[in-house]
C-alpha atoms as a printed R data frame, in Angstrom:
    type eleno elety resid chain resno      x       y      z
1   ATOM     1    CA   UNK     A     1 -2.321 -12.570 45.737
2   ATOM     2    CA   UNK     A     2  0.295  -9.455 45.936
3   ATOM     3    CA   UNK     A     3  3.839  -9.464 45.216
4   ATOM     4    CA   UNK     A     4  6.057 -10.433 48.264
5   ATOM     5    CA   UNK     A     5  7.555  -7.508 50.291
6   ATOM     6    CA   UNK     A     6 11.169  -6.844 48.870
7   ATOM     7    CA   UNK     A     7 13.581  -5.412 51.056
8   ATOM     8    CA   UNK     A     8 16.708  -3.504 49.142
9   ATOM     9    CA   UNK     A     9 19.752  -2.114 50.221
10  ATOM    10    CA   UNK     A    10 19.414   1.889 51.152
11  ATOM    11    CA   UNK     A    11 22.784   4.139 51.213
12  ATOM    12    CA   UNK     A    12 22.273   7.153 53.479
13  ATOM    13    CA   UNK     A    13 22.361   9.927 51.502
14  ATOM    14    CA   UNK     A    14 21.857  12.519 55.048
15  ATOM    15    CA   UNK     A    15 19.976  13.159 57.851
16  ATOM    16    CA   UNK     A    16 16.761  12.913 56.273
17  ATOM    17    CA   UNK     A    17 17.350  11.183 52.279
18  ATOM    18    CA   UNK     A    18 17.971   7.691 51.452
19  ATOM    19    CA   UNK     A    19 18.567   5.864 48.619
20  ATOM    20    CA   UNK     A    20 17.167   2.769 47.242
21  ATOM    21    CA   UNK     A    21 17.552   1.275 43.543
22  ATOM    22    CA   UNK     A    22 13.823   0.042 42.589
23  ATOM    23    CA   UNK     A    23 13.615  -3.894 42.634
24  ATOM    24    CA   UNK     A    24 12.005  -5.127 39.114
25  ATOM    25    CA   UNK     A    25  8.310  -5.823 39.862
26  ATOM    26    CA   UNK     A    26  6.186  -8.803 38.400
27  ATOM    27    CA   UNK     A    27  3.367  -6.470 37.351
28  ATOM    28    CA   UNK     A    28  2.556  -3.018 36.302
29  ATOM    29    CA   UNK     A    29  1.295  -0.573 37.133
30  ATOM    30    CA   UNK     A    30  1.356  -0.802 40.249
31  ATOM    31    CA   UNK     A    31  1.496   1.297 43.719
32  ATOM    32    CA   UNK     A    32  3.512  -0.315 45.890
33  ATOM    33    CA   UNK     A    33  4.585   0.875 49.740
34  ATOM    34    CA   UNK     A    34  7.527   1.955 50.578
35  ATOM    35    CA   UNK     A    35  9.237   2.167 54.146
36  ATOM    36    CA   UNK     A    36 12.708   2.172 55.877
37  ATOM    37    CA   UNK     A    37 14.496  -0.786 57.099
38  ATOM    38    CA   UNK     A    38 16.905  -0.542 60.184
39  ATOM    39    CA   UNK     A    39 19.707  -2.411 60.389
40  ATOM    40    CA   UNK     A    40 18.438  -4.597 63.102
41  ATOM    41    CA   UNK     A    41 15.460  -5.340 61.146
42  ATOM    42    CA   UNK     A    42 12.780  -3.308 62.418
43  ATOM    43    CA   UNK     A    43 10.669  -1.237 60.047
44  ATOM    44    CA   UNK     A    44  9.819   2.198 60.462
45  ATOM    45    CA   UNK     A    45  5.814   2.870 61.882
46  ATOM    46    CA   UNK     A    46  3.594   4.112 60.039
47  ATOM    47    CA   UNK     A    47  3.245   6.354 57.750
48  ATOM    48    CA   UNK     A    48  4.684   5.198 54.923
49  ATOM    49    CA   UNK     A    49  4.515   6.142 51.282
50  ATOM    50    CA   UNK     A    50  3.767   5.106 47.777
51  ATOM    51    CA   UNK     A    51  5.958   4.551 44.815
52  ATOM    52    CA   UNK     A    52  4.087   4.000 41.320
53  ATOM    53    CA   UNK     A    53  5.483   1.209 39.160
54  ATOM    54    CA   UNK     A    54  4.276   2.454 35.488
55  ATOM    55    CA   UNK     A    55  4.315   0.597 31.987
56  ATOM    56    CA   UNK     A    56  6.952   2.508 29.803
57  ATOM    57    CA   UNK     A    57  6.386   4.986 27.525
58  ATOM    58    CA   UNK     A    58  6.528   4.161 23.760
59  ATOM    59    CA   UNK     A    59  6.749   6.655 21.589
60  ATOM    60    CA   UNK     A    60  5.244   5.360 17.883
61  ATOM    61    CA   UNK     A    61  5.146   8.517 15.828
62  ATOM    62    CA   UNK     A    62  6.716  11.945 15.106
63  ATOM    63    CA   UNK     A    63  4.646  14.151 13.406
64  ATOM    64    CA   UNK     A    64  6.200  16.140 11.458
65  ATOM    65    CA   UNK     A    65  8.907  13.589 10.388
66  ATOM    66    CA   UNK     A    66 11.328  16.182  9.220
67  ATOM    67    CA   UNK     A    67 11.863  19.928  9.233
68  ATOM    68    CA   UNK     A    68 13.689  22.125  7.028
69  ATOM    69    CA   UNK     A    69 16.327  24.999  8.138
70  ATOM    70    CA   UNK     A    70 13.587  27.894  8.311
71  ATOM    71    CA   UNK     A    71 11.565  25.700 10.431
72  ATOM    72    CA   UNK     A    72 14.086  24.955 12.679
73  ATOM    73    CA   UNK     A    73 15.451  28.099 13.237
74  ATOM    74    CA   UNK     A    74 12.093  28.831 14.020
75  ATOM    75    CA   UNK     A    75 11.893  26.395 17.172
76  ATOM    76    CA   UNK     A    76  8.767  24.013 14.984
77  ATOM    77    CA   UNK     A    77  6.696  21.878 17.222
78  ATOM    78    CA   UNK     A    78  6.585  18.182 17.320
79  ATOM    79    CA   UNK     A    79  3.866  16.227 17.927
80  ATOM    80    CA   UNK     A    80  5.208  12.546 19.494
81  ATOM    81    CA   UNK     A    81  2.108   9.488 19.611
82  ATOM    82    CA   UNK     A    82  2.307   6.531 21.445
83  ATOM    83    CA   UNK     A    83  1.286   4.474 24.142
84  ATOM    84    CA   UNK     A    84  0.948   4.806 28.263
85  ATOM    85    CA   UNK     A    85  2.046   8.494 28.509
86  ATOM    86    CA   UNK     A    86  1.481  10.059 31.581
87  ATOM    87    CA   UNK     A    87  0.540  13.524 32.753
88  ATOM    88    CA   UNK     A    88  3.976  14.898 33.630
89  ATOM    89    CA   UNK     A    89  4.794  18.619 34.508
90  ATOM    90    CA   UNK     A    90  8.456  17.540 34.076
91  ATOM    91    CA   UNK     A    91  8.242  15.443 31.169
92  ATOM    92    CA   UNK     A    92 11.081  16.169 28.130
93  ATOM    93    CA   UNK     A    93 11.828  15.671 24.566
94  ATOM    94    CA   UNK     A    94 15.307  14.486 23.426
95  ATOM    95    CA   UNK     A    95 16.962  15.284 20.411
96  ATOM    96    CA   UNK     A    96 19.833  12.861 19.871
97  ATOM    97    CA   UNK     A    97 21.445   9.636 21.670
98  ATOM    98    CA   UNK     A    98 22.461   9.879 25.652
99  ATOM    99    CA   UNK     A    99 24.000  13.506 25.591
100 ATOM   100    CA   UNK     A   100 21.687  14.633 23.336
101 ATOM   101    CA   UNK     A   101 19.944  17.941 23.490
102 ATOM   102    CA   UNK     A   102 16.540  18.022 25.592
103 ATOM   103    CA   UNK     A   103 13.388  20.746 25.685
104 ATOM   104    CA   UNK     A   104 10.299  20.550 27.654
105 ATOM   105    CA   UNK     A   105  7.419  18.679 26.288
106 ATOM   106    CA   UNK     A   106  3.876  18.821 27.606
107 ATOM   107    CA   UNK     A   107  1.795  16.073 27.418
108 ATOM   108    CA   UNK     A   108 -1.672  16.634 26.000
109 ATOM   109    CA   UNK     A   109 -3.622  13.563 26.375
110 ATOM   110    CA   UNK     A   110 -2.808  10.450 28.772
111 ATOM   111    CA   UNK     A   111 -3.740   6.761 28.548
112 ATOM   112    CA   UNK     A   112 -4.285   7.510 32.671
């Protein structure tokens, strides 16, 4: 059968955002509803709306595996392989750990 509902705590952000951090979720991907608690319990009516769960990207390859100074002077494009990449107009490459540098990628073929 499905997943039980989870309810999670939500931090009012303003009049008209909330906040929730994502429960884990036995099983993706999934679509899952998602709707605002009160504090008394009650649920807001319908409509609500969907959140995707998705299996994480994993990046396998870099093609090419190195560049030289010309090349990178030049701004040389890298080609990244790997499994359950999604179609994302917002998707990035980074270059480096946490504070690293980061430039738009495009995503040309999907598992999805």
């Amino acid at each position: 059968g499905l997943p039980p509902t989870l309810v999670v705590p939500a931090t009012r952000i303003s009049d008209t955002h909330y906040e929730c951090k994502t429960p884990p979720w036995p099983q993706s991907p999934a679509m899952v509803e998602v709707g605002v608690a009160q504090d008394d319990g009650r649920c807001q009516p319908l409509p609500r709306t969907t959140f995707a769960y998705v299996e994480q990207w994993k990046p396998t390859r870099v093609y090419p595996e190195e560049v030289d100074e010309k090349q990178q002077a030049a701004g040389m494009k890298l080609f990244i392989s790997g499994e359950n990449f999604r179609s994302s107009a917002k998707a990035l490459c980074r270059f480096g750990g946490k504070n690293g540098t980061v430039s738009k990628a495009e995503v040309i073929r999907t598992n999805y």
